[in-house]
N, C-alpha and C positions, 0 to 999 in steps of 0.2 A: 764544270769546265773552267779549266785556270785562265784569264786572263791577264796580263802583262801590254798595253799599249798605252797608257796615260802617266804622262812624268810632272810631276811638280817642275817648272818652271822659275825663274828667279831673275827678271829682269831688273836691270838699275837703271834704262832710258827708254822714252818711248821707241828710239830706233830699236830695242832689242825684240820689240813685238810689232815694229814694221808691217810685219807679212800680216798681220790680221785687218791692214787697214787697207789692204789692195783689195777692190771690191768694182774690178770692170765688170761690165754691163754689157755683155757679147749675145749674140746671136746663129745661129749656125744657117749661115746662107742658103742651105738647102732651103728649111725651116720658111725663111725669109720667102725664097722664091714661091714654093708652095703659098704661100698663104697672100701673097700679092695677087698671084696669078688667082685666086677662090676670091677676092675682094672685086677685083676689076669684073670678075665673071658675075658675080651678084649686082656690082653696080653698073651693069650695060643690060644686064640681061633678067633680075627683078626675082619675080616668083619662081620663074621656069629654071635659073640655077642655083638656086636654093634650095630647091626639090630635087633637083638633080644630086647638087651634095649629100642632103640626108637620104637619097637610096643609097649613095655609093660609099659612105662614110658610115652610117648608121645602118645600112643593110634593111632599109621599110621600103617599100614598094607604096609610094605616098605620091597620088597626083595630083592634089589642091593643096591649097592653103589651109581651107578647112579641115584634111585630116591631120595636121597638125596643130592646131588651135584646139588647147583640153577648152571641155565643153563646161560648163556651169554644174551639169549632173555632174559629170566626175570628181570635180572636185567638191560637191555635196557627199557626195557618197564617200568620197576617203574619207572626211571628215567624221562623220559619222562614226564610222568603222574604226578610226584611228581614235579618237575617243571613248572608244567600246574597250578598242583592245589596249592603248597602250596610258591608263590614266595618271599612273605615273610620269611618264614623261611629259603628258599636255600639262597637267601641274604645272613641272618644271618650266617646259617652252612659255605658259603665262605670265609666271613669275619674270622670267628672262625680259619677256616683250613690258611688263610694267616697271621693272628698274632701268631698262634703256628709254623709256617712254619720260622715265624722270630725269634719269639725267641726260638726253637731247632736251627735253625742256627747257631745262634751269640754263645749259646751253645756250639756245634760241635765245631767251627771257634778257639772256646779256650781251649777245652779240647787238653792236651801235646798228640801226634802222633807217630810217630818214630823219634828216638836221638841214640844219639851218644855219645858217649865220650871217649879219648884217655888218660889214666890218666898216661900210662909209655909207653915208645918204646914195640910194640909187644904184645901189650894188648890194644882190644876194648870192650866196655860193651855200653846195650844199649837196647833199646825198641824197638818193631813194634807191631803198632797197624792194626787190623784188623777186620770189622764187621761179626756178629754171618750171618752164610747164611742162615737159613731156623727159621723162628717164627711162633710160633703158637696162635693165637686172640680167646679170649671168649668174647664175645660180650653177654649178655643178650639180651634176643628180645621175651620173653614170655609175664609173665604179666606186666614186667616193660620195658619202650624204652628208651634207653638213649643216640642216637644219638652225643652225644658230649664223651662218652664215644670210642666210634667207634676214634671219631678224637686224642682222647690222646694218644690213643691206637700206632694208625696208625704211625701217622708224626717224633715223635722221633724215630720209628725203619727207617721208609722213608731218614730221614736225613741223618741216621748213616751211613745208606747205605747195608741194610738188601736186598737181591734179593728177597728170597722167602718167601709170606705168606699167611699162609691158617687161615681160618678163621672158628668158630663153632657157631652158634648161634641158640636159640632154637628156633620151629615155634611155630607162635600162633595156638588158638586152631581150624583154619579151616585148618592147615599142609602148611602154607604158610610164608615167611617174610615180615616184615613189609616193607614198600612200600618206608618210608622214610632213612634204614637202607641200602636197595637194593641201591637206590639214591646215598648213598655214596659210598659205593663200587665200584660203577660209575665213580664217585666224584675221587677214591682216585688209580683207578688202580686195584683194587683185583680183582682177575675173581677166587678163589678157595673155594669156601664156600662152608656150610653144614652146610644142616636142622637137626641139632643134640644138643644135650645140655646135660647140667648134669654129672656126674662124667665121664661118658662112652665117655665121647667129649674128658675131660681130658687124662684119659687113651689112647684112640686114636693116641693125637697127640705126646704123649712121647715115644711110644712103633710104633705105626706104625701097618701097618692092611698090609693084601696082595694089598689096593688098595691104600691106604694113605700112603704119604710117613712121615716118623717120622719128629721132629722138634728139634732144640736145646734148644729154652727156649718157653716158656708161657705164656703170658702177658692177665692180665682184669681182672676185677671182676666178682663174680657170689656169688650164695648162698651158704650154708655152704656146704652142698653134694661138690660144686664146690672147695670151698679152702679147703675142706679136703683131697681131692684127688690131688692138688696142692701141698698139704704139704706131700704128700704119695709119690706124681713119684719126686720130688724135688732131685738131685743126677743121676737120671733117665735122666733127663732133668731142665734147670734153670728156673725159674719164677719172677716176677716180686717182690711179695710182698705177705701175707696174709690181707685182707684187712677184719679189722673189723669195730664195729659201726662207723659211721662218728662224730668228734667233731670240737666244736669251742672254743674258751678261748676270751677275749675279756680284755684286759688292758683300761681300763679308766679313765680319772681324770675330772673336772666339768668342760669344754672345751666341753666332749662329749653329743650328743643327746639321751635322753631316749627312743625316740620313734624309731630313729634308730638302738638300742642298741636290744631291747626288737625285730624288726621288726629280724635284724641277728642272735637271738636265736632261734625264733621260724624257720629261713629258714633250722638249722641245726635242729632242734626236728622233722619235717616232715618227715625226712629220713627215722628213724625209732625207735621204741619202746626204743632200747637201745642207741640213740643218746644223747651226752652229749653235754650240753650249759654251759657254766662258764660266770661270769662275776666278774671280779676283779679291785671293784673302791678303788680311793682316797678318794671319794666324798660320802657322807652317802648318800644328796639330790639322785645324780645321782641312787642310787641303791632303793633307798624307789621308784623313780617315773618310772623306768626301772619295779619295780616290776608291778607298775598299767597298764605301757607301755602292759605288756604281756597280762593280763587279757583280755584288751579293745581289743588290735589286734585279737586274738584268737576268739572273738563274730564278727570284721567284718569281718576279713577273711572265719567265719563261714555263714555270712549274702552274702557276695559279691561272694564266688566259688559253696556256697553249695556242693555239694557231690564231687566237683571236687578238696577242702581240707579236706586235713584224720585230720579230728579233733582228733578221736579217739587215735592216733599210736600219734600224738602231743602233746596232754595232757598225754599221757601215760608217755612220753618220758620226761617233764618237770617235771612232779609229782617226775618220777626215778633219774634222772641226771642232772636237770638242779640246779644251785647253785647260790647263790648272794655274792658275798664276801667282805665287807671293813675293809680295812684298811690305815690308812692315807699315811705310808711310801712305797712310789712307789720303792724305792728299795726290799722290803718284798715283793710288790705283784709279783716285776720279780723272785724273786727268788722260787716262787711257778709257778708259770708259766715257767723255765727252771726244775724244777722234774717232773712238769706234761711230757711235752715234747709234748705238743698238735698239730695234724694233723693242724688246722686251726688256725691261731694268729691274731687276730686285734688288731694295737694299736690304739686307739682311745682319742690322749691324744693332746695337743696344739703344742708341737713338739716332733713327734714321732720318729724322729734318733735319737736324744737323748735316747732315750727307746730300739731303736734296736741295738744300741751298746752294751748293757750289754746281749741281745738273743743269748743262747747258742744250746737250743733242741725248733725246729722249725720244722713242714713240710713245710708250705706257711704259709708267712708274708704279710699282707694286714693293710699299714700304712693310717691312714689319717680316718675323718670320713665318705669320700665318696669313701673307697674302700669296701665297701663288698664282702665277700666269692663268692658270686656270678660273678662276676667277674672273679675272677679266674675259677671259675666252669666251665664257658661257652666262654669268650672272648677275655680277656685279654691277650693271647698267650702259660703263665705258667701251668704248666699240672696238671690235677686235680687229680691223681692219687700219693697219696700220703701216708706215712706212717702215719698210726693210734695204739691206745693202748702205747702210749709212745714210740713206735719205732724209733721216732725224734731223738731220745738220738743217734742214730748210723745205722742209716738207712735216703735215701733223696727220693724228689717226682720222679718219674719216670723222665726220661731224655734219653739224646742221648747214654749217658754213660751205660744204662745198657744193650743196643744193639752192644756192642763192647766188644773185649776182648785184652786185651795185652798180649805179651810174651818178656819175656828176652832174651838177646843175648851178646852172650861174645863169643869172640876170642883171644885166645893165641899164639903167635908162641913158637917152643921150647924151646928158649931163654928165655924165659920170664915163663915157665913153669918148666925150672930148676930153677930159683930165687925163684918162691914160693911151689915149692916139698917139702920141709922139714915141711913146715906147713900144706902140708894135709896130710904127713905122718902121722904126730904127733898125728893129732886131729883123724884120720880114725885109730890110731892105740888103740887111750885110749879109742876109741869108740866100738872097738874087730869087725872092719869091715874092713877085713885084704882083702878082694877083691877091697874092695876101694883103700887100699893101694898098694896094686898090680896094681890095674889099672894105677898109675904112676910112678910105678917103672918101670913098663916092657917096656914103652917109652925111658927108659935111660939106660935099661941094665945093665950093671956092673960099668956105670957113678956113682961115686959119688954125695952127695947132693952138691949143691954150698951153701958154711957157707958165710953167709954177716954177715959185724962189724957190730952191732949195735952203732950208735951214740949217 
């Protein structure tokens, strides 16, 4: 099949690729109204609409809480069975779970804990850190499995040092979990699960039912029904991220291979319809032969999976978002790749720290021409969960850090409480919040303020 839809490009400012940096954040009011109205009905009304939703949404015929809660046997027995059957892949899933287990560690090991510091006689200020206790997992397990999502999920609240987590994941359509999903949970310690999905799992876990106990934050992906009700209990309870389409950017100079270039776009086009692919060369060659790279891959990857690649959602996806870009000055191409602020970065250039030095907005950086995203997706230890729609700019990939939370701590003795009195007087008095001011006067009574010289 000839295709004809991707043009080498040739900007000389960032206004000329503008349009890649418009990246609102909409919602489709129906969408919206639907999933208010499923939130409010879980949170007034508990078990009983909960159940209600997974008959009328999920089509079970389920009147406890118990027949949704998988039991211990079941997921003994996937495990089992999923071991039997699929030993390749537990392998791999091992492997996965032991290099993310290292690098959330090394992680942890560095993120600052509790301190201390004494900066005058009778004054300490200071930190303690402390992990979130209770998290709540959306797992996808309908039409899409994404068993490596389960381990991103998992191991950085595991590290932090989370106790307790429950888990939502939708059943397929004979009202069961998938077999390899159950496996991990095995795999990973969870014994709290439920055959539930969809907003109504959300609302659940932020608000709590007469049988579920609530959660503090939220963590996973799901469909939009899912992160709009993510961004509805958000305040309610913490969450992770809104995750939208998946992208890649790709920094190149003629060092890189076109057939690998073209192969890492199309891995990020398969995701979905609205998945964006960038590539930004030095090198004209490299982008003229990246473009034929696509064409030819897309026919054998159509020839070699048949129905088991979405041609369709692919070419949708490259027709919409994907771009060719050159220009000779590798300083100009990083500087469109720091306003994109792209989920995925490959540098793909002869020496690429050279290149990540100047990386300002980044989710995961994958240097070298034998790092692909994929890598990081499934093996390489760093979490795949990462910020998308330019988020980069001030937001990072999921980690240990966002299963923790810190507080401050300061002690004064009274000594040290008259020296700095006159300053909160001051500032709580021009501020007309005269109980503040009170609150350290009445410590001294009819003590005077202590006046210090200034030097």
């Amino acid at each position: 099949m000839a295709y004809d839809f991707l043009k080498v490009e040739k900007p000389s400012s960032i206004e000329d690729v503008g349009y890649l940096l418009k990246r609102e954040v909409t919602f489709d009011p129906e969408v919206v109204a639907v999933v208010s109205s499923i939130i409010e009905d879980v949170r007034k009304s508990g078990d009983k609409a909960l159940l209600s939703f997974c008959r009328k949404y999920e089509r079970r015929n389920v009147a406890s809480i118990s027949e949704i809660l998988v039991s211990g046997q079941e997921i003994s027995s996937a495990a089992e069975k999923v071991t039997a059957m699929y030993p390749e892949l537990v392998k791999a899933l091992d492997v996965a779970y032991e290099n993310l287990l290292l690098y959330h560690r090394a992680q942890f090991e560095r993120e600052p804990k509790s301190w201390y510091i004494m900066p005058q006689n009778g004054k300490k200020l200071g930190q303690i850190m402390s992990s979130i206790e209770r998290v709540g997992m959306y797992i996808p397990g309908g039409r899409y499995i994404y068993p490596s999502s389960v381990l991103m999920s998992f191991v950085p609240a595991y590290v932090a040092g989370v106790k307790e987590m429950a888990v939502f994941t939708p059943p397929q359509k004979d009202g069961n979990i998938n077999e390899v999903l159950l496996y991990l949970f095995w795999r990973l310690g969870i014994n709290e699960v439920y055959k539930a999905g969809g907003a109504q799992a959300i609302a659940a876990l932020a608000y709590g039912t007469e049988t579920i106990k609530k959660v503090e934050k939220i963590a996973g992906p799901g469909n939009i029904y899912v992160t709009v009700a993510k961004k509805l209990v958000y305040g309610i309870t913490g969450i992770d991220s809104l995750a939208g389409p998946s992208e890649v950017l790709i920094i190149a100079d003629k060092s890189a291979d076109p057939s690998f270039i073209a192969a890492d776009l199309l891995s990020q086009a398969e995701h979905d319809p609205d998945a964006r692919s960038i590539l930004l060369t030095t090198d004209i060659q490299i982008a003229s032969e990246t473009i034929s790279q696509v064409y030819m891959q897309v026919e054998k990857l159509k020839n070699r999976y048949g129905s088991d690649f979405n041609r369709e959602v692919t070419i949708s996806a490259l027709e919409k978002n994907c771009r060719i870009i050159f220009n000779p000055e590798i300083d100009f191409l990083v500087n469109i790749s720091n306003a994109i602020a792209p989920e995925h970065l490959e540098i793909a250039v002869s020496d690429p720290e050279s290149v990540l030095k100047d990386i300002r907005n980044a989710g995961a950086i994958f240097l070298g021409n034998y790092t692909p995203v994929a890598v990081g997706d499934y093996i390489c230890g760093t979490n795949h969960v990462i910020p998308t729609g330019g988020n980069a700019r001030f937001s990072s990939p999921l980690g240990v850090y966002d299963f923790c939370k810190k507080s401050s701590v300061a002690f004064y003795d009274k000594e040290m409480l008259a020296t700095e009195r006159e300053y909160i007087e001051s500032i709580s008095g021009y501020e007309n919040l005269v109980a503040h001011k009170n609150s350290i006067k009445i410590r001294f009574k009819d003590e005077a303020p202590n006046k210090k010289v200034v030097k």
